[in-house]
ZAMARGU-4260 file (C-alpha; in steps of 0.2 Angstrom, whole numbers, plus 5000, padded with zeros to 4 digits):
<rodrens>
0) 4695/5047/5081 | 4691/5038/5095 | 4675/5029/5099 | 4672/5022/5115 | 4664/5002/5115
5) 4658/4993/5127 | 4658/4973/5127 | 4645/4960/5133 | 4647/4946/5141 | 4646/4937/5122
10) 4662/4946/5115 | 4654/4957/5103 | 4654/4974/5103 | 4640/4985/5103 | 4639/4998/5090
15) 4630/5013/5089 | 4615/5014/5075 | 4623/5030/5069 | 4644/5025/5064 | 4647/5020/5047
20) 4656/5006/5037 | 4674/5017/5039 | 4672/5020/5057 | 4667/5000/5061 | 4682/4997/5052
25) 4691/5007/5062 | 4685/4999/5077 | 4689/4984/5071 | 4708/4988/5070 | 4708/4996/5085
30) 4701/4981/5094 | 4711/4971/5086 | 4726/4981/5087 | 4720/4983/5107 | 4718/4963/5110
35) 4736/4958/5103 | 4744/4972/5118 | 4734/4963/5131 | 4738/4946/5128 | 4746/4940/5145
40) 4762/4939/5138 | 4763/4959/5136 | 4756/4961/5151 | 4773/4963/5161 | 4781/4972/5147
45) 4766/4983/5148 | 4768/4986/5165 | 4786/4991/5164 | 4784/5001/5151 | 4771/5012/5160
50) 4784/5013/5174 | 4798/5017/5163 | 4790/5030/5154 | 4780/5035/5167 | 4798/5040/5174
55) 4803/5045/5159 | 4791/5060/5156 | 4794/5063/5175 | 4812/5069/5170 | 4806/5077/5154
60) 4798/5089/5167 | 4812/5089/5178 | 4823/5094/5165 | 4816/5111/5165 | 4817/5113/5183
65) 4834/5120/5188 | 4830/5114/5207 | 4831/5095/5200 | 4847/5085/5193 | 4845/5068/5185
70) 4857/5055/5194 | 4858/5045/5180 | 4864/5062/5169 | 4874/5066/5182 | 4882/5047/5182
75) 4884/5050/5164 | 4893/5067/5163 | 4905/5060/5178 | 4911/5045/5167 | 4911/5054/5151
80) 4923/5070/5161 | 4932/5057/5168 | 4935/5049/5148 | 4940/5067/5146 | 4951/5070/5159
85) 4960/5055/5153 | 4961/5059/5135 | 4968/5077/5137 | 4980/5070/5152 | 4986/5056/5138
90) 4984/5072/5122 | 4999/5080/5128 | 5009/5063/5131 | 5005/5057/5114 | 5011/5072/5106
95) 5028/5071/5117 | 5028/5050/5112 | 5025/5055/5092 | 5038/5069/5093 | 5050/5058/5102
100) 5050/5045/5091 | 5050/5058/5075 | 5068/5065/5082 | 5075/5047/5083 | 5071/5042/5066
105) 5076/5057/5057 | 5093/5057/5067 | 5095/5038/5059 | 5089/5041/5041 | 5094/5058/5036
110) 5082/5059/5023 | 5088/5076/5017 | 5105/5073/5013 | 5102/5056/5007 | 5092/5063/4993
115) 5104/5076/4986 | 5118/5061/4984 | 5105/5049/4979 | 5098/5060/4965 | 5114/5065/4959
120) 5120/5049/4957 | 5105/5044/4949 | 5107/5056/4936 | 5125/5053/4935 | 5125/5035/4932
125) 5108/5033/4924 | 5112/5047/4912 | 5107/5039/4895 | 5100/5021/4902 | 5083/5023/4898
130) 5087/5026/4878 | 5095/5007/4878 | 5087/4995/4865 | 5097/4982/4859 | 5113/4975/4864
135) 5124/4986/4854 | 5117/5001/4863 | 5122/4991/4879 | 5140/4990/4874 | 5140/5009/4868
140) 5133/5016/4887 | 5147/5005/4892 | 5160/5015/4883 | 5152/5033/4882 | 5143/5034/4901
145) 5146/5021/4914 | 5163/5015/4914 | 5171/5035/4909 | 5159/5042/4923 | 5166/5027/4938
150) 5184/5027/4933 | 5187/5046/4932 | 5206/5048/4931 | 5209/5064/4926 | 5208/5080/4936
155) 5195/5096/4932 | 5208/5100/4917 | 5210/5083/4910 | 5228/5079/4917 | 5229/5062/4925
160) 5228/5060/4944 | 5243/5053/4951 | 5238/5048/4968 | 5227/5033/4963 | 5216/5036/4979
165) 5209/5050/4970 | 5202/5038/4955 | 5183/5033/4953 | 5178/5050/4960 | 5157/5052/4953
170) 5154/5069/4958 | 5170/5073/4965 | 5165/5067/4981 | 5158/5050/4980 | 5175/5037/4979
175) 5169/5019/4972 | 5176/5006/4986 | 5178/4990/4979 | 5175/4983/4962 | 5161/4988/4949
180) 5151/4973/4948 | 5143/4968/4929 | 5134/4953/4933 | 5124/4942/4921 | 5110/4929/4919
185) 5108/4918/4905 | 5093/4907/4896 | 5098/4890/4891 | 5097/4888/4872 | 5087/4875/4867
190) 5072/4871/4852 | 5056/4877/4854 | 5045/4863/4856 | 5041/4863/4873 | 5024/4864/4868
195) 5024/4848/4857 | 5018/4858/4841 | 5027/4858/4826 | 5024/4877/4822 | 5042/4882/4828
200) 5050/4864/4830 | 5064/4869/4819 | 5070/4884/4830 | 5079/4890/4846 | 5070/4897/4860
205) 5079/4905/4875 | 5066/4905/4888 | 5068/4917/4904 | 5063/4903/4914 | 5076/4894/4913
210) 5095/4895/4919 | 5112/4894/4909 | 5126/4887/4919 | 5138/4881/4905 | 5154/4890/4901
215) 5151/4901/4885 | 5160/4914/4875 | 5165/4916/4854 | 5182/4908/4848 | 5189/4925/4847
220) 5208/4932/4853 | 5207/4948/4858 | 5222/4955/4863 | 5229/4955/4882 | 5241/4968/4885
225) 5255/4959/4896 | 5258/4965/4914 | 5272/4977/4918 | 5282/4974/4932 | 5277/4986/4946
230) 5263/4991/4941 | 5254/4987/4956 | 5262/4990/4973 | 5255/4975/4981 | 5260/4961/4969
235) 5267/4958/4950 | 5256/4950/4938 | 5259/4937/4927 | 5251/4935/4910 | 5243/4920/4914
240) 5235/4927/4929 | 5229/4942/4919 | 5220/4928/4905 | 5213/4918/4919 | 5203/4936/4926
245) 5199/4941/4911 | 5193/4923/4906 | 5182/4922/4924 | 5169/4932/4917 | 5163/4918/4906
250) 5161/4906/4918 | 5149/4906/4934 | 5153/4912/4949 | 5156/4902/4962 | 5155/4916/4979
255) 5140/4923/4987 | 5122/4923/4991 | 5105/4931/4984 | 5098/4942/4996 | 5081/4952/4996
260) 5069/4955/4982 | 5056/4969/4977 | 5041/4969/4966 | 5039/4984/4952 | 5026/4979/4940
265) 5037/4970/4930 | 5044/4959/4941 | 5035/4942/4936 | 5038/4945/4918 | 5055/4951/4915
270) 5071/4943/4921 | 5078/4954/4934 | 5064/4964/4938 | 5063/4954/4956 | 5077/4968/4961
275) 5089/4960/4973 | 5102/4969/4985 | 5117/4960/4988 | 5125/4947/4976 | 5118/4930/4968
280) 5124/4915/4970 | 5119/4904/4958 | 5118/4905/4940 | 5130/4921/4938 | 5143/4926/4927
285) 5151/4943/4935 | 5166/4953/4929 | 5172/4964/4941 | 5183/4981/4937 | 5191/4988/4952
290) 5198/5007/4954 | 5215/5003/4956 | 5217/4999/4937 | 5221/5011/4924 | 5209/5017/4910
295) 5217/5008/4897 | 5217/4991/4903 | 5199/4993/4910 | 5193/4999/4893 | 5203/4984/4886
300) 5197/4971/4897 | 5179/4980/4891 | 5182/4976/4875 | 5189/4959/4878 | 5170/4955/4884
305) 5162/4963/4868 | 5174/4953/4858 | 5171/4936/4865 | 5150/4941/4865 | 5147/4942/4884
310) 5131/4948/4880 | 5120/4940/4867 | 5103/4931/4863 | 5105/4920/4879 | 5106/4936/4892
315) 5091/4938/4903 | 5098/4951/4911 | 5110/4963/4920 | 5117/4970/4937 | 5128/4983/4939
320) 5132/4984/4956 | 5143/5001/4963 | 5147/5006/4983 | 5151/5024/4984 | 5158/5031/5000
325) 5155/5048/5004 | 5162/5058/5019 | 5157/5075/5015 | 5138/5077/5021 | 5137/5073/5039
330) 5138/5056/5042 | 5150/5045/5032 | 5140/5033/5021 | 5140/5020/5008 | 5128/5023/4992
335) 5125/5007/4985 | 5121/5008/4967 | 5112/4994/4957 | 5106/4996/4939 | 5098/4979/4932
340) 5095/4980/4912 | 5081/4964/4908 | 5082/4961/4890 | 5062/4955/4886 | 5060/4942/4874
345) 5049/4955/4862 | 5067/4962/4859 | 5067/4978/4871 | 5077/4983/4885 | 5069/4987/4901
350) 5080/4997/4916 | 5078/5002/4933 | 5089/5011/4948 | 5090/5006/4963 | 5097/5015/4977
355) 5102/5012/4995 | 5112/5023/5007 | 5121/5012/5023 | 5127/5024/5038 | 5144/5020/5042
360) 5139/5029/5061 | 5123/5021/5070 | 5125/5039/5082 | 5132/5054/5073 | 5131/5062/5089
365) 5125/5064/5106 | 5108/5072/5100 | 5104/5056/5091 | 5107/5045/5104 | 5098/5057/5117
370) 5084/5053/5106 | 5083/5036/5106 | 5087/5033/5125 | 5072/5045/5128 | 5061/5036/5115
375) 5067/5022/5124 | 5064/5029/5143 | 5045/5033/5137 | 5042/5018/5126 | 5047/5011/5143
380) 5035/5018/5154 | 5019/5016/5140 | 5024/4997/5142 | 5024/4997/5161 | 5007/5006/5162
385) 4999/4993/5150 | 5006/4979/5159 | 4999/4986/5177 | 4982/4989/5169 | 4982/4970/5160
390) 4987/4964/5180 | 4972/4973/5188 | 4960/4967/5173 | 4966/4948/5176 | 4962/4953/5192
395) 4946/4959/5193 | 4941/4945/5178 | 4941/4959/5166 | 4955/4957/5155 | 4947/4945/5141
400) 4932/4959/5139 | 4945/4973/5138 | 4957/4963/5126 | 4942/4964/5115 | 4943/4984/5115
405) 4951/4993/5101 | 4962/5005/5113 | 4971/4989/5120 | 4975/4982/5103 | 4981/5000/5097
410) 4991/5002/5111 | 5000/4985/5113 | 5004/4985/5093 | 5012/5003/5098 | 5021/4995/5111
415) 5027/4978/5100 | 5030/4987/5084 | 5041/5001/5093 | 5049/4985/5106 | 5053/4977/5088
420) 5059/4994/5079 | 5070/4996/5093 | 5078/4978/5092 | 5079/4984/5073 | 5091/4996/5076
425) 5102/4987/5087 | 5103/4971/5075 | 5108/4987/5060 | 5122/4992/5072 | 5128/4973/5074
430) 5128/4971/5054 | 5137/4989/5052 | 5153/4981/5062 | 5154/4968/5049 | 5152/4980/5035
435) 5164/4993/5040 | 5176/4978/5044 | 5174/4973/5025 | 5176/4990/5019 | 5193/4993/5030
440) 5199/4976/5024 | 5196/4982/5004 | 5204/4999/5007 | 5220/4991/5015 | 5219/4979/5001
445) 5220/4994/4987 | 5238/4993/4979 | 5231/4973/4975 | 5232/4967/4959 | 5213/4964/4951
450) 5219/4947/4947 | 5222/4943/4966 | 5209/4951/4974 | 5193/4941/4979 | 5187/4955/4993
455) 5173/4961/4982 | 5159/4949/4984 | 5163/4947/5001 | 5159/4968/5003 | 5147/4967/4993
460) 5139/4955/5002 | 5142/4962/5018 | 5135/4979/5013 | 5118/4970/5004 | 5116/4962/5021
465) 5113/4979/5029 | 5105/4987/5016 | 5090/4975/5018 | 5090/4975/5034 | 5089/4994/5032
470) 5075/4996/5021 | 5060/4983/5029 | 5067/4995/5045 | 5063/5011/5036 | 5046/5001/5031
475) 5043/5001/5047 | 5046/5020/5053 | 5036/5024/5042 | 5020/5013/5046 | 5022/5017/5065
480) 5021/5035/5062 | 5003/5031/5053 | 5000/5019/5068 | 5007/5036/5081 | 4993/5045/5072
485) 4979/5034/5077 | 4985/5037/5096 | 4980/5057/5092 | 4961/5053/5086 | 4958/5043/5100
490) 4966/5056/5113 | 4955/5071/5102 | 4941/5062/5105 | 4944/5071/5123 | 4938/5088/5118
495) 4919/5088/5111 | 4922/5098/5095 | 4939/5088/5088 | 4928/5073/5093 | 4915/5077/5082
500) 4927/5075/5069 | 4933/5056/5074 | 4914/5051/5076 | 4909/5055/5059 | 4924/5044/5055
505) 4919/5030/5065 | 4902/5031/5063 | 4902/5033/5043 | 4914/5018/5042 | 4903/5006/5041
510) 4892/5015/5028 | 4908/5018/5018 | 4911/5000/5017 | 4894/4993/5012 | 4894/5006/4997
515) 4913/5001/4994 | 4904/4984/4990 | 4898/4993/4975 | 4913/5002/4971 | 4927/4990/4970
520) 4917/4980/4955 | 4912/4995/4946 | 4931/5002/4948 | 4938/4984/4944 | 4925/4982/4929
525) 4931/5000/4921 | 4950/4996/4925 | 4951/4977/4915 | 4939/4987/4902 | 4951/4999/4899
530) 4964/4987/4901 | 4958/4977/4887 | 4952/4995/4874 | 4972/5004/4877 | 4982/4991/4885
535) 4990/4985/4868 | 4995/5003/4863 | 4997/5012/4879 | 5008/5009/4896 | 4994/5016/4908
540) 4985/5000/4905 | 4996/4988/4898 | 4993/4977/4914 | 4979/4976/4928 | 4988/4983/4942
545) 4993/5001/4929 | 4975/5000/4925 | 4970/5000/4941 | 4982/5016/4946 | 4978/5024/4930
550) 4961/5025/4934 | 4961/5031/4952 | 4970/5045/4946 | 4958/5050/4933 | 4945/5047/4947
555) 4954/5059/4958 | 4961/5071/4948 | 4947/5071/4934 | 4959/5073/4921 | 4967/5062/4907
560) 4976/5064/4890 | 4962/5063/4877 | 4972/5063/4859 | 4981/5048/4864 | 4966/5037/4875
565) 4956/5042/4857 | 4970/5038/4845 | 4960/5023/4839 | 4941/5017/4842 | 4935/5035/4845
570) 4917/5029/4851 | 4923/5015/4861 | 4933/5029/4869 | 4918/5040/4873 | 4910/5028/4880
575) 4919/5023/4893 | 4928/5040/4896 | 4910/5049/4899 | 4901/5035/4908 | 4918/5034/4917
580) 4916/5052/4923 | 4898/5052/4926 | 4895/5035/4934 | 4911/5035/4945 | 4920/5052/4944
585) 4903/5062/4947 | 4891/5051/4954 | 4901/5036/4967 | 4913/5049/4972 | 4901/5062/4977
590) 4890/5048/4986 | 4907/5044/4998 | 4907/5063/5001 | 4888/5065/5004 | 4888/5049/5016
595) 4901/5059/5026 | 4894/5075/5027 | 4876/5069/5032 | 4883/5059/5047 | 4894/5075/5051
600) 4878/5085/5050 | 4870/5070/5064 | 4885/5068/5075 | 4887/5090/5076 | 4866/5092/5081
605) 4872/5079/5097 | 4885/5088/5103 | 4874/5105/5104 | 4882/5118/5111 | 4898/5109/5116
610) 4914/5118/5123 | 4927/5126/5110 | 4947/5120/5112 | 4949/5138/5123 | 4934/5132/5132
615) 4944/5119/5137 | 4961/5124/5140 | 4951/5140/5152 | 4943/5122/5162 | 4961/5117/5164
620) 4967/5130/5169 | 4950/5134/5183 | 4952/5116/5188 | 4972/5119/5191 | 4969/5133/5203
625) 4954/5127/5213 | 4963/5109/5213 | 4964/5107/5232 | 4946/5108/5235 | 4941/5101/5218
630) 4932/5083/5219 | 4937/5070/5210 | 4924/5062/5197 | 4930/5045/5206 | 4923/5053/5222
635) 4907/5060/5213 | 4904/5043/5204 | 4905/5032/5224 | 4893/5046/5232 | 4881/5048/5217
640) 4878/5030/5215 | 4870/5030/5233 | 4858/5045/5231 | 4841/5046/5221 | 4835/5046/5206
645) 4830/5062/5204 | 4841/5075/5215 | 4838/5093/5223 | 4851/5104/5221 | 4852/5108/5241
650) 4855/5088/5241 | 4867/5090/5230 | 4877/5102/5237 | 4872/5094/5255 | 4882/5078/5248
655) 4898/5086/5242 | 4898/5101/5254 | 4917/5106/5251 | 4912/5105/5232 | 4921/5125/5225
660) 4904/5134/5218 | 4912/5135/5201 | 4914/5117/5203 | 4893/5113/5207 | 4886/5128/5194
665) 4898/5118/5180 | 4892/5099/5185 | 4873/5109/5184 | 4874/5117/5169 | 4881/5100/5161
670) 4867/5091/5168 | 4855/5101/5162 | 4864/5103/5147 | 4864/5086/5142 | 4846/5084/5148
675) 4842/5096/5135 | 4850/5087/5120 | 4842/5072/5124 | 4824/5077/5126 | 4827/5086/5112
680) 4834/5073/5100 | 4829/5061/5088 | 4826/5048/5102 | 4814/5058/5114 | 4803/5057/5098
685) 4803/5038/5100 | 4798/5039/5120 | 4783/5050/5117 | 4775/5038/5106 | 4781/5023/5118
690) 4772/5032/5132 | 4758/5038/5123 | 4756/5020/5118 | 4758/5013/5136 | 4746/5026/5141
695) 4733/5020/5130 | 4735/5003/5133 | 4732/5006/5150 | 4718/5018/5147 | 4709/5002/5137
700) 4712/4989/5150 | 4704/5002/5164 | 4687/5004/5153 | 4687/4986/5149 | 4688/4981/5168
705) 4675/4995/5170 | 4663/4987/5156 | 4667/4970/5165 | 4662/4975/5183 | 4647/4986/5175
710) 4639/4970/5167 | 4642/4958/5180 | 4655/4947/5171 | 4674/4953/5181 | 4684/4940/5186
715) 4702/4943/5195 | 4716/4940/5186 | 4724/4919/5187 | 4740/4925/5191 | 4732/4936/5207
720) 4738/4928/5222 | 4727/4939/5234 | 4710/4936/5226 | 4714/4915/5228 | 4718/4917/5245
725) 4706/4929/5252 | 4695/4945/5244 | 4704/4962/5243 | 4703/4976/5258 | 4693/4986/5249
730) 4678/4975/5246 | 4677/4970/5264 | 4675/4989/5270 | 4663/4992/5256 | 4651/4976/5262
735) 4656/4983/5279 | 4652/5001/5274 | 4637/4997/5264 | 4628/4986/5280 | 4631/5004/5292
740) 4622/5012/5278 | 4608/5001/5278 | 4607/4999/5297 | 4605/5018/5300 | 4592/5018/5284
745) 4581/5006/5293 | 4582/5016/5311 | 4576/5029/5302 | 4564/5023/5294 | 4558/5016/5311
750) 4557/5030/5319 | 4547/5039/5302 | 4534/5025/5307 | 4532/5029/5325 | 4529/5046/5321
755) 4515/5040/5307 | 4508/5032/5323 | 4506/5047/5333 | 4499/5058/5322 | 4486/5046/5318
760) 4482/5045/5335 | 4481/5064/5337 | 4470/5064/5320 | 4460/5052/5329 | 4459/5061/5346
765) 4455/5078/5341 | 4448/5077/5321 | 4456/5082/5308 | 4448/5101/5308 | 4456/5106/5327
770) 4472/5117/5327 | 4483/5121/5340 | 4494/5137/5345 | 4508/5133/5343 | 4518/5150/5351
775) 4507/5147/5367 | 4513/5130/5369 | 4530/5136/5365 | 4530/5150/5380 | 4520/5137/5391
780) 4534/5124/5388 | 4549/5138/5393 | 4539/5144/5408 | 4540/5125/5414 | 4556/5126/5408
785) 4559/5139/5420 | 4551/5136/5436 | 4559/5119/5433
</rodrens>
């Protein structure tokens, strides 16, 4: 309730007999609420808030006038189509751009036919690796899988092949080109009291640290079996020769160079589980068995290793490297094969395949290089558009501002990273020369002795070259196809309703991540938690990073192998499964969704009724056909900017007079539109109180200059220039008014005497009991009148 107060000249407010304690108090905050609003530094703020809001509920009542447009609406919905016009202009390109770059790669990798040879030599040559144990298990997938699977001799019905190009067949289609790689890494042997303890002083340690380089190898004879004279076409063997290459295993290797490496879980805990491509260099013993040999002297030479303990306590681990050439699925390729064996300290065996495929064709045909030169031809023109706008930025004294935008850094790293891809592809094809040189080299090089040939390391290292090259290229592909993607939300924020979509993104993100600050710890705590309750006796968790995975797929999928996580501590397992469940499975989880949804709900109430995809495409298509006389929004933003505030629709259409009719009723209907979902948003909420508190602000100061002119005490304002110099216009034609006033009140009041006079005089005259006819002295006076 508001009480109206009026203040004295000493400050204090005069209340009324009748108002209660709750009512002064009331007053009281009102007036004090009243006094802080008018302090002189709110007085300009005051002032400008009348005026703004003043215009503000000006266009709330425009809004429901159809004869009215608001300019600055009108500004708006020009820029915002012109956004628009761009995105769907830049939808169709960035589609054509994905699609383009999509062809290319898929003509380079073919992913397809690379799986089928990969996964059959996988299961070819891995048959049986994962059951290895110990070192005499080792020796026994030597004799039983590996070496009878490379070094198939015999035809479909066991008769030996006599055209030796027609050996080491996997598959009957994959040929083994150059040697079959076995190469080891050995621990140095030395006592264990590294630690300066005398708990194991009297022992040997091999530590996988460390690096053997000495010649090894038992005291044994096995038996060489002595060359034949033309065995090989190429050159005769002598038996020295034969001991010397089956002694060179025992000794390191002297050729080479270590390439890349990979990280599995494993990789800083087991010797060889850093996987490498290519060959090593230092610290290797390698015994290679080439394809031109015979069975029996490779399952010798085999057993010339196992005799003389190639392997033993020492081994950290080992490679077997294999290139596989297959011509029969489009492109001719390479398949390099690598299986390492580590041999932890705890006593097991650990193994892992890896696989890379090497085209031995950069362009299998004319369709793959029509794809990359068109790639190339758009890629092209994105980079020259980018560079023209950076010029006009730079000069306008823009481009540091838009540098700063997240469109230029999208599209410059599209533009680097496909520039670099590019480049890529051309240093593959400068590396495939030297491979397939290598490879024509060993195939020309086929009827040589194994004792003479020393082209192995050299393909091999040729062929590693490439293939990591190759795979931080496919790395690459495949990122930029995520970075391609990030191009379509930015041109789908062109239509209203997919746009919807990418601001809910956008505008939760920030949300997400604050409560990411809350679940990261909670995830981390449960993952080491469960790490330190199963990690002894289960895989899952036996490290942080398998903990880590483990428990995002339980908080994914919601599902886990009970009997085996309760195997031991069952309460200490139900603890943390249900909390697990209920704390982040049921409760975090749904928070993310809930955060999503209620900003979805928000940004989908702001767009209102906007346009549907066939909306748009019928705009397109209306625009195409009426485009000689449509008007540009660069047109309609340089006329508008000159025309008022609040605009008629005959001035509207009197400014853009060739304007199509379809043309004006769609600008109107947006404009009142978007009037609409302002006035009728969250925001307009916020103006009316700003108004109504600008109103009574003003209201307050009015009745206190009134009280202040009303008890003698007004005094102009300090900062009021026309009261200093002289006294306001409408004071001087007061005084000026009220002196005419008083000038015509004392004439009359004159003339009200001189009458007094007379009829006194009368009274005297005639006494105060005469009486006159006053009809006769009127007809008297008109017949004067008359004769007059």
């Amino acid at each position: 309730m508001y009480i109206p107060k009026r203040q004295g000249l000493d400050g204090e407010v005069a209340e009324s007999a009748d108002i209660d304690n709750k009512d002064l108090e009331d007053i009281r905050r009102e007036q004090e609420s009243a006094s802080f609003l008018r302090r002189p530094s709110n007085n300009d703020r005051i002032e400008e808030a009348s005026r703004e809001y003043s215009f503000q509920a000006m266009k709330l009542i425009a809004s429901d006038n159809e004869e009215f447009l608001d300019r600055d609406i009108l500004i708006y919905n020009t820029k915002l189509q012109q956004k628009r016009n761009y995105g769907l202009l830049s939808l169709p390109f960035s589609i054509l751009f994905f699609f383009l770059f999509a062809a290319s790669a898929f003509q380079h990798e073919d992913v397809t036919n690379v799986y089928v040879i990969e996964q059959g030599l996988r299961n070819s040559l891995g048959k049986g690796a994962a059951s290895i144990t110990n070192i005499a298990d080792t020796w026994s997938w030597f004799h039983s899988v590996l070496f009878p699977t490379v070094f198939q001799q015999q035809d479909l019905q066991g008769n030996l092949l006599e055209d030796r190009t027609m050996w080491s067949r996997v598959l009957s289609y994959n040929t083994l080109q150059g040697p079959l790689f076995l190469e080891q890494f050995r621990a140095v042997k030395d006592f264990c009291d590294k630690d300066k303890s005398t708990i194991a002083e009297d022992m040997y340690c091999y530590y996988q640290t460390s690096e053997d380089t000495e010649p090894f190898g038992s005291d044994a004879s096995p038996t060489i079996t002595p060359p034949v004279p033309g065995e090989y076409s190429g050159a005769n063997v002598t038996l020295q020769d034969r001991e010397a290459y089956y002694k060179k295993p025992f000794s390191v290797a002297d050729d080479g160079r270590r390439l890349r490496t990979m990280n599995p879980t494993y990789s800083g805990k087991l010797s060889g589980g850093a996987m490498t491509s290519g060959i090593a260099s230092e610290g290797v013993y390698r015994a290679m068995f080439f394809p031109n040999s015979k069975y029996n002297l490779i399952e010798e030479r085999l057993q010339y290793l196992y005799d003389k303990k190639w392997i033993d306590k020492q081994t950290k681990h080992i490679n077997i490297r294999a290139l596989f050439l297959n011509v029969e699925m489009g492109r001719p390729r390479l398949q390099s094969f690598k299986l390492t064996l580590s041999y932890a300290r705890s006593g097991d065996v650990f193994a892992k395949i890896t696989m890379d495929t090497i085209f031995l064709k950069f362009w299998h045909s004319m369709t793959s290089m029509a794809a990359d030169l068109f790639f190339t031809i758009v890629l092209l023109i994105v980079t020259a558009i980018e560079i023209r706008n950076c010029i006009r930025n730079a000069r306008e004294k823009q481009l540091l501002r838009t540098m700063r935008t997240g469109w230029f850094m999208l599209q410059w790293a599209i533009i680097v990273i496909g520039w670099c891809i590019l480049m890529g592809y051309q240093y593959t094809n400068m590396q495939l020369s030297a491979v397939t040189e290598s490879l024509e080299k060993v195939q020309a090089a086929f009827d040589v002795p194994p004792e003479y040939n020393d082209l192995g390391p050299e393909f091999h290292d040729a062929a590693g070259k490439l293939a990591y090259t190759s795979s931080w290229l496919r790395l690459f592909v495949a990122q930029y196809h995520l970075l391609l993607m990030v191009r379509f939300f930015v041109a789908f924020r062109a239509q209203p309703r997919l746009g919807v979509v990418v601001n809910t993104l956008e505008a939760c993100m920030l949300d997400i991540l604050h409560f990411m600050v809350i679940l990261i710890p909670t995830f981390a705590a449960y993952a080491i938690s469960g790490c330190f309750i199963f990690g002894r006796r289960l895989e899952e968790f036996s490290n942080i990073a398998a903990a880590m995975g483990f428990c995002f797929k339980i908080l994914t999928e919601t599902e886990y192998d009970w009997p085996a996580l309760a195997e031991e501590h069952f309460w200490t397992t139900v603890m943390w499964i249900w909390s697990f469940m209920l704390f982040l499975a049921l409760l975090m989880l749904n928070m993310v969704l809930a955060i999503i949804l209620d900003v979805y709900s928000e940004q989908r109430k702001l767009t209102g009724k906007s346009e549907s995809i066939n909306d748009t495409v019928s705009s397109m298509i209306t625009v195409f056909k009426n485009r000689s006389r449509w008007v540009s929004t660069g047109v309609m933003l340089e006329k508008l900017s000159s025309m008022s505030r609040m605009i008629s629709r005959e001035e509207f259409m009197k400014q853009f007079p060739g304007m199509p009719e379809v043309q004006i009723e769609r600008v109107i209907s947006e404009c009142q539109q978007a009037a609409a979902n302002i006035h009728a948003g969250p925001e307009q909420m916020k103006h009316t109180m700003r108004m109504a508190m600008a109103l009574k602000v003003s209201m307050d100061k009015v009745a206190d200059d009134i009280d202040e002119l009303d008890s003698g005490s007004y005094l102009p304002a300090a900062d009021d220039a026309t009261m200093k110099n002289s006294q306001p216009s409408w004071i001087t034609e007061l005084a000026q008014e009220l002196a005419s006033q008083n000038h015509a009140m004392l004439t009359l009041q004159w003339r009200l005497q001189q009458l007094n006079w007379a009829w006194q005089a009368m009274d005297a005259a005639h006494g105060r009991s005469t009486t006159f006819d006053l009809s006769a002295i009127v007809d008297k006076s008109a017949a004067t009148s008359k004769i007059l």
